[in-house]
C-alpha atoms as one frame of an Amber mdcrd trajectory, in Angstrom:
protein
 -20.456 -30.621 -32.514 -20.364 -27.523 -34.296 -18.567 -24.054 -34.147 -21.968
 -22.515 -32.490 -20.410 -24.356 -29.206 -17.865 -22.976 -29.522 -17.510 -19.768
 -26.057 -16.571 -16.957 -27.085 -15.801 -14.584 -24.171 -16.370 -11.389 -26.336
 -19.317 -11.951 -27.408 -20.890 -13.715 -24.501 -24.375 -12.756 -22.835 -23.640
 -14.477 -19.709 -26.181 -12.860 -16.602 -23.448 -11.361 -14.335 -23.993 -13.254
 -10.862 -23.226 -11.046  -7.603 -21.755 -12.124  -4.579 -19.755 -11.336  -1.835
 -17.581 -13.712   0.907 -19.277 -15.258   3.598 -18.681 -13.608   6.724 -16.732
 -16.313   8.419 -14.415 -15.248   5.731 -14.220 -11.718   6.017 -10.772 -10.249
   6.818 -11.201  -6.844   5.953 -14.127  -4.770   3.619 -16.918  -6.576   2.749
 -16.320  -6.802  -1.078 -18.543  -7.494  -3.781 -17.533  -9.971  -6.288 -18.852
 -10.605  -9.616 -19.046 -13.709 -12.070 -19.596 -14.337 -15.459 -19.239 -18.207
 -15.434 -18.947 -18.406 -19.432 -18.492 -22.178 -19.619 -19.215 -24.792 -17.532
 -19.129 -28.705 -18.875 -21.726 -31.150 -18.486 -20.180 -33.184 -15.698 -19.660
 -29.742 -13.968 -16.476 -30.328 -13.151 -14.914 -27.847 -15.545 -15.378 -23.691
 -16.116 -14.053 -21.378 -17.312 -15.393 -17.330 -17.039 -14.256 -13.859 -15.722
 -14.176 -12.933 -12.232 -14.153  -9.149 -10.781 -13.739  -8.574  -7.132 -13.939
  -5.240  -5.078 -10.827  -3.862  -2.550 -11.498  -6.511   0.416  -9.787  -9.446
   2.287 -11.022 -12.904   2.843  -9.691 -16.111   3.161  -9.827 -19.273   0.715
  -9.707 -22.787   0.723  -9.547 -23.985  -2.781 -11.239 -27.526  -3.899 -10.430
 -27.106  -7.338  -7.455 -26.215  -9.725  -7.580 -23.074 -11.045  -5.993 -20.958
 -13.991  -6.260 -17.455 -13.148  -4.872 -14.448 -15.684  -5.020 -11.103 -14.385
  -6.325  -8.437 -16.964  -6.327  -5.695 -14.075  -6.222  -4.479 -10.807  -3.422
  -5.194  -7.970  -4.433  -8.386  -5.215  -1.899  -9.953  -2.712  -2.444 -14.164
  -2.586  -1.143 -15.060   1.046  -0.796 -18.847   1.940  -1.814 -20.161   5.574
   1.953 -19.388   6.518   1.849 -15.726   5.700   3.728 -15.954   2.296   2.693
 -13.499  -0.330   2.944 -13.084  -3.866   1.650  -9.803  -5.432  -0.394 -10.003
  -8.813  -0.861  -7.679 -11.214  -2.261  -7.520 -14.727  -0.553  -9.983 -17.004
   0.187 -12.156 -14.487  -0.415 -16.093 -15.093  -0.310 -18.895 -12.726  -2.097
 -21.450 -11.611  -3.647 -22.112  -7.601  -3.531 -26.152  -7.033  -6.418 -27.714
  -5.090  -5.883 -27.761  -1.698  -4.549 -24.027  -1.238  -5.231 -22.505   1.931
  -4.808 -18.699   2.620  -6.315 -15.044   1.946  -7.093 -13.215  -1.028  -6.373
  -9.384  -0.648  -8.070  -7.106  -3.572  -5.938  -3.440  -3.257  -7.012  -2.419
  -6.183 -10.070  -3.421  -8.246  -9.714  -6.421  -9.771 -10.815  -8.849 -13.117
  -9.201 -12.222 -13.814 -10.042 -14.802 -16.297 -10.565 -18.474 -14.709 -10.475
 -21.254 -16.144 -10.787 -24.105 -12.908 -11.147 -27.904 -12.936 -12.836 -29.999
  -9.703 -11.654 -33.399  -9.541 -14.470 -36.034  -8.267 -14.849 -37.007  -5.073
């Protein structure tokens, strides 16, 4: 292995992919997100990129363990009982698999990622 494996996020050319939630999801908006999936291992069970989502609301059910560091932009993560926690840029923390809830965007919004899926 040498240092040309090495991912730099700077000086990545990863193709931007577009999407937005499905609409079983849909809350409120119809936002469009947008991923730059920098890494991704061979077994494909580990990534790492940037993230940017649109003002919207949608729910999630997370399968994998993710990292998440806001660099801007203002979203509300609400669990399945209603509990929020606001995140802003500079926040760090880290969504365990299993989470169930909504993602609010309030203002637009870029995280880095960096999420592991255990095997099934």
């Amino acid at each position: 292995m040498s240092i040309k494996q090495i991912v730099d996020f700077s000086q990545a050319t990863t193709k931007a992919e577009h999407y937005r939630p499905a609409p079983e999801r849909l809350i409120k908006g119809n936002p469009e997100h947008t991923l730059y999936n920098h890494y991704e291992s061979p077994c494909g069970q580990f990534g790492a990129g940037v993230w940017e989502g649109a003002v919207g609301h949608w729910k999630v059910e997370y399968t994998e363990h993710e990292y998440c560091e806001i660099i801007h932009g203002v979203s509300v993560l609400r669990d399945s009982e209603g509990q929020a926690k606001t995140l802003r840029a500079g926040d760090r923390f880290v969504i365990p698999a299993g989470f169930k809830g909504t993602w609010e965007v309030l203002e637009p919004c870029r995280k880095i990622y960096v999420m592991f899926e255990q095997k099934r």
